[in-house]
C-alpha positions as CSV (number, residue, x, y, z in Angstrom):
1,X,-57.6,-72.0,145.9
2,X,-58.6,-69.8,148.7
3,X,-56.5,-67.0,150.1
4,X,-55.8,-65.2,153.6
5,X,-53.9,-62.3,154.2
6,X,-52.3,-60.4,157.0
7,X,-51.6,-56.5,157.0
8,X,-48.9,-54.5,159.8
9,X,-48.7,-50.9,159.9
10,X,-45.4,-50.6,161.7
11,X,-44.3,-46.6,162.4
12,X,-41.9,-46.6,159.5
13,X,-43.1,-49.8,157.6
14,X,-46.5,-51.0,156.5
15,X,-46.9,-54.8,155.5
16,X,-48.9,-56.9,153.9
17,X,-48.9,-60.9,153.1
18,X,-51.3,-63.0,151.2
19,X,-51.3,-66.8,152.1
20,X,-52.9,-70.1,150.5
21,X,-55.0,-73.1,152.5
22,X,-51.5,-74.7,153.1
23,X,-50.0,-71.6,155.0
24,X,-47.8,-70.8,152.0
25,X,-47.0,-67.5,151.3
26,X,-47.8,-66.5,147.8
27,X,-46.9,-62.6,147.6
28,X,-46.1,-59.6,149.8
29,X,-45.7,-56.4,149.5
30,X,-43.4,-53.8,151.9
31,X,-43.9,-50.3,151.6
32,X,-42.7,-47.1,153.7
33,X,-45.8,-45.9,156.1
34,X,-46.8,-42.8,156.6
35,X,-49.6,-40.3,158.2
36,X,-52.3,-42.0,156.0
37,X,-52.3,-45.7,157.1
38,X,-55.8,-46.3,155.1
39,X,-54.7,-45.1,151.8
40,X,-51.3,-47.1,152.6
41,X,-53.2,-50.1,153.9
42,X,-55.2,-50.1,150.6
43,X,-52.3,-49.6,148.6
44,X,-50.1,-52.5,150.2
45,X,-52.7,-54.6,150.4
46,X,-53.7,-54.0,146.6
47,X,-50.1,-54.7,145.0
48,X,-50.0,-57.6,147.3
49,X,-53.2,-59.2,145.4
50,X,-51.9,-58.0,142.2
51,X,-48.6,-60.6,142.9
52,X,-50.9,-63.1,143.4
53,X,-53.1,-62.1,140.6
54,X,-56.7,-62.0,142.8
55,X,-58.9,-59.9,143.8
56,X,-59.4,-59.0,147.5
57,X,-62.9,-60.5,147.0
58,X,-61.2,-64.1,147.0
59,X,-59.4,-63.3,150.1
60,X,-61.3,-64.8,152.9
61,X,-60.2,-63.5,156.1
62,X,-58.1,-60.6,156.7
63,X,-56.4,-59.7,160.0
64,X,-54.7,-56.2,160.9
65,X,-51.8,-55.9,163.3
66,X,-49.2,-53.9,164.4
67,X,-49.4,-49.6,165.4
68,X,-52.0,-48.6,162.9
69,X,-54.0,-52.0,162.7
70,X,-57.5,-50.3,163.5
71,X,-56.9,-48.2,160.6
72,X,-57.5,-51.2,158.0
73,X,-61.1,-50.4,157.1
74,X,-61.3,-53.9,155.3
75,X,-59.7,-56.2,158.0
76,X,-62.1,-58.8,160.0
77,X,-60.2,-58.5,162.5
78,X,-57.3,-56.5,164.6
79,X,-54.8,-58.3,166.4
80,X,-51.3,-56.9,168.6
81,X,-48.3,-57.5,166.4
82,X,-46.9,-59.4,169.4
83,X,-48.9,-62.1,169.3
84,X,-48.6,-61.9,165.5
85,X,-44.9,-61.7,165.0
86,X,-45.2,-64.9,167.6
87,X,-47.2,-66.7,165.4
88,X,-45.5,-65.9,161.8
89,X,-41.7,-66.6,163.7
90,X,-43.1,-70.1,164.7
91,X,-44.0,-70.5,160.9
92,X,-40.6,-70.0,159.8
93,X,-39.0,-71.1,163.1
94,X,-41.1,-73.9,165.0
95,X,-38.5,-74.6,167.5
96,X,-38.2,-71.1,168.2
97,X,-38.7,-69.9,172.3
98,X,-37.2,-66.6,171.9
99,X,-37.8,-63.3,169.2
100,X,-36.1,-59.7,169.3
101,X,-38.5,-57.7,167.6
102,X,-36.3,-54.6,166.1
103,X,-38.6,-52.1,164.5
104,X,-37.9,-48.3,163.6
105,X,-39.5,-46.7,167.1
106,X,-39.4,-49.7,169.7
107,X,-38.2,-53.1,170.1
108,X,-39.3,-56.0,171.9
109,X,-38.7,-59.1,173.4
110,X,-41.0,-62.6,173.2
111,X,-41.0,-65.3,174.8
112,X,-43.1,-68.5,172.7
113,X,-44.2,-71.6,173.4
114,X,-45.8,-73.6,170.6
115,X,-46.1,-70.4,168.5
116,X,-48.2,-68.7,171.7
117,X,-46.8,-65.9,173.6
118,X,-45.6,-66.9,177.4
119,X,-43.8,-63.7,178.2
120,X,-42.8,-60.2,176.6
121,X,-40.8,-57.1,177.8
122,X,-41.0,-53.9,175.4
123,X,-38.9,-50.2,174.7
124,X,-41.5,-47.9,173.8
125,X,-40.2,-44.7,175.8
126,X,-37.2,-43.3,174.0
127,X,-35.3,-44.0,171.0
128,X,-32.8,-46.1,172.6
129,X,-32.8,-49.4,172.1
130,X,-34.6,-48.9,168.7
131,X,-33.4,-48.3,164.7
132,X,-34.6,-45.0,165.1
133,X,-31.5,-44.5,167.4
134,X,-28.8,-45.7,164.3
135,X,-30.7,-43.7,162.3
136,X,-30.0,-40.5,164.3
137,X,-26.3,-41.4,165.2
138,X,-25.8,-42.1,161.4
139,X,-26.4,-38.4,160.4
140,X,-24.4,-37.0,163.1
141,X,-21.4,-39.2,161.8
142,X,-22.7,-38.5,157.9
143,X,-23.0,-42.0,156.9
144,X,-26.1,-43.6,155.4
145,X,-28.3,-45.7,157.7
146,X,-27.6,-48.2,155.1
147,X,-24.2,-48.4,155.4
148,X,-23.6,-47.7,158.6
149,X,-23.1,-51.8,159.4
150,X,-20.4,-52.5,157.2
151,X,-18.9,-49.4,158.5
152,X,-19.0,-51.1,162.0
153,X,-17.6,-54.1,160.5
154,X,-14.4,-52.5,159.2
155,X,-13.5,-52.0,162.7
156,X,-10.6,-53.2,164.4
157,X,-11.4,-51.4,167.5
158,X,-14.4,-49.6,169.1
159,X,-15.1,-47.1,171.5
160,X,-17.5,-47.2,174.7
161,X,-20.7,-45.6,174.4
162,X,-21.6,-44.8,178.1
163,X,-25.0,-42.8,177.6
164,X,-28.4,-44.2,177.2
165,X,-30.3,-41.1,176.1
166,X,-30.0,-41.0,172.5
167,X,-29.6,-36.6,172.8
168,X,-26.8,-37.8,175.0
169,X,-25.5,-40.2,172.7
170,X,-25.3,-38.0,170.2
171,X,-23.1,-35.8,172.0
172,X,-20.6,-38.5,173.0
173,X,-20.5,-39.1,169.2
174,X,-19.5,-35.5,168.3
175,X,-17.0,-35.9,170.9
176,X,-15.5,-38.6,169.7
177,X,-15.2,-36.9,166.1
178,X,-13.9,-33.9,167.8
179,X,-11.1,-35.9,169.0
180,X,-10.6,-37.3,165.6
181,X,-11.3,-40.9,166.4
182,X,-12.0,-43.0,163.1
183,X,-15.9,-43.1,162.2
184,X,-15.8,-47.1,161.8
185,X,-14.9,-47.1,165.4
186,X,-17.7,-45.1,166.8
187,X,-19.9,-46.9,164.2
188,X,-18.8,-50.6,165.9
189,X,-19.3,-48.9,169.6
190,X,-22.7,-47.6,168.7
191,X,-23.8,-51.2,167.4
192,X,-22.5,-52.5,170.8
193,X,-24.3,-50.0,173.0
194,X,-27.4,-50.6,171.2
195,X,-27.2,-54.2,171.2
196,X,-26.1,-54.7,174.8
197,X,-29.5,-51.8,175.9
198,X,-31.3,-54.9,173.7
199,X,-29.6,-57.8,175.3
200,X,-30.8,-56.1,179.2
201,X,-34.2,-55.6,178.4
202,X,-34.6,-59.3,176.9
203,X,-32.6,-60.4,180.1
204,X,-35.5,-59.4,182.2
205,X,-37.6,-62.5,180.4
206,X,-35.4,-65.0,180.2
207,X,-33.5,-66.2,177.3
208,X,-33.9,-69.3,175.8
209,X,-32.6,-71.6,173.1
210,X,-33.7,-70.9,169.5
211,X,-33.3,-67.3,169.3
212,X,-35.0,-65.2,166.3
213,X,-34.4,-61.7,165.4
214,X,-36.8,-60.0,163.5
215,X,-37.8,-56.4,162.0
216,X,-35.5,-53.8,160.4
217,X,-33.0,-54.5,162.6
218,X,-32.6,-58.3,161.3
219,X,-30.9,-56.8,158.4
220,X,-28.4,-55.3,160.1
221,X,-25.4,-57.4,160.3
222,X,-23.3,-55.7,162.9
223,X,-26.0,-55.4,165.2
224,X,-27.2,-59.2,164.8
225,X,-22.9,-59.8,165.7
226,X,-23.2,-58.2,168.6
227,X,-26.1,-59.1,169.7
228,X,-24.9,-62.7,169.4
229,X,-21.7,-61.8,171.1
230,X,-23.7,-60.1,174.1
231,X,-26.2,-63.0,174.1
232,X,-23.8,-65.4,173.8
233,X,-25.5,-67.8,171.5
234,X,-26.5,-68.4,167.8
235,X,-29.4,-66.1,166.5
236,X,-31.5,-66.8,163.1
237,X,-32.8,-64.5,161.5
238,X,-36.1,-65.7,159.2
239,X,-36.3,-65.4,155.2
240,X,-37.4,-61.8,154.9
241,X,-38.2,-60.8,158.9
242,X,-39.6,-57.7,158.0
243,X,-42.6,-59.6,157.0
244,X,-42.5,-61.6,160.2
245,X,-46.2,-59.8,162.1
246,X,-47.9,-59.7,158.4
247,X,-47.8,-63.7,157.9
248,X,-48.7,-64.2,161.5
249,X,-51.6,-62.2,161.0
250,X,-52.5,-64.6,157.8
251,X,-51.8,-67.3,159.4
252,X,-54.2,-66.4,162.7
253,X,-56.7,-65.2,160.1
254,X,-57.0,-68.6,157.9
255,X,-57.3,-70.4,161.7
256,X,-60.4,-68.3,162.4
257,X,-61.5,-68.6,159.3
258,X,-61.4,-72.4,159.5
259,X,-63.1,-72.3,163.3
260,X,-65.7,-70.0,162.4
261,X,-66.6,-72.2,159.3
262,X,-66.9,-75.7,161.3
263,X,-68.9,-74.2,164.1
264,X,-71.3,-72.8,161.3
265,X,-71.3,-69.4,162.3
266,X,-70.7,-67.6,159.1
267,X,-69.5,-64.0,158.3
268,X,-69.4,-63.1,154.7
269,X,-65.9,-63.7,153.7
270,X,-66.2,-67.3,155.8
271,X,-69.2,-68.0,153.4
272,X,-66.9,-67.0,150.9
273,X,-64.9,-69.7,152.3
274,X,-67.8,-72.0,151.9
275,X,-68.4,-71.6,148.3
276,X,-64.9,-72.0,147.1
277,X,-64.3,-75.1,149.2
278,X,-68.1,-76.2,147.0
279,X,-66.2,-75.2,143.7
280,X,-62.8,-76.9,144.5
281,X,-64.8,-79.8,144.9
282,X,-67.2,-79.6,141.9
């Protein structure tokens, strides 16, 4: 059996999948990320194999994506977790044409074609529009960023978040528990802001029919609700989108593998490759 594997250092998450010759994945691994993406890129990478019980000598290609991908001192390769998260969404989604991309410190928006990227439009420049902006909001109102959904979702009623500025934000929300309005309210408001600020930026690509969310934010429930309420259509979400730009990677890194094999130009892990293709054989 020969193995590929993909590894994303996200700024709060780092990644890593392990996939066979038929594109199935056979372990990952999630882990928090912090200052020291090689030690964590070793790590993740590590536990990974140990699920699949190899070593990282039978993995044949390796391909790094996402903010800290050229600090993976073992990948063959370093790829943007755009046109990784592309590829692993059209693994889990082939009729997909649109991904929301919802990590910690940005989000983004991707339009695909045939698993290749057409079109994108990113948040990078502020916390808004971003996890990292429930995150904040969630201390102010003293709730757990874990439970701040099903707070939302208790809701009857919600208020209007006006600013964009997250400090700003912030400020609205103290104002609102000044006036003694219910927290499930300006939980359910907050999800709403943050989800139409999503819903604009994508706008400015065009939205089209299947649409995927992925990262952190797929596990959110009241902000994939609302973002289906300000879309106005179905979203999916994929089995575990976390892992969405780690199996893209894997699966871009077994392709190259494959190429690089056929047109006889050989690196070490592609002869590696070579010989267990002769063995599977024998």
């Amino acid at each position: 059996m020969m193995y590929f594997a993909g590894i994303d250092i996200g700024s709060t998450m780092t990644k890593a999948v392990v996939i066979n010759e038929a594109e199935n994945i056979c372990g990952y691994v999630l882990g928090p990320s912090g200052a020291e993406h090689r030690r964590l890129a070793n790590w993740v990478m590590q536990e990974a194999l140990n699920k699949v019980g190899i070593d990282i000598d039978h993995v044949v290609y390796i391909v790094s994506t996402g903010y800290g991908r050229v600090n993976v001192p073992f990948a063959d390769a370093d790829l943007t977790e755009i046109t990784c998260h592309a590829r692993g969404i059209s693994k889990w989604v082939p009729q997909a044409h649109t991904i929301i991309d919802i990590g910690g410190q940005d989000s983004k928006g991707i339009r695909i074609k045939d698993g290749r990227v057409t079109n994108f439009v990113m948040n990078d420049k502020c916390a808004a529009g971003t996890g990292r902006f429930l995150e904040i909001v969630a201390e102010i109102l003293g709730v757990k960023i874990e439970d701040l959904a099903e707070f939302s979702l208790q809701a009857k009623e919600k208020v209007n978040i006006s600013n964009i500025c997250t400090a700003f934000a912030g400020q609205e929300v103290m104002s609102f528990l000044a006036e003694g309005i219910a927290r499930e309210k300006i939980a359910a408001g907050l999800h709403s802001s943050l989800a139409k600020r999503i819903t604009n930026m994508v706008n400015r690509i065009g939205v089209a029919k299947e649409v995927v969310i992925t990262g952190g934010g797929a596990k959110n429930k009241a902000l994939v609700k609302e973002l289906e309420n300000h879309l106005d259509t179905p979203v999916q979400i994929p089995p575990e989108p976390l892992v969405s730009g780690a199996l893209g990677a894997a699966v871009i890194g077994r392709e190259r593998a494959l190429k690089a094999l056929a047109a006889g130009n050989l690196t070490r892990k592609e002869r590696q490759l070579e010989e267990a293709r002769f063995f599977n054989e024998k």
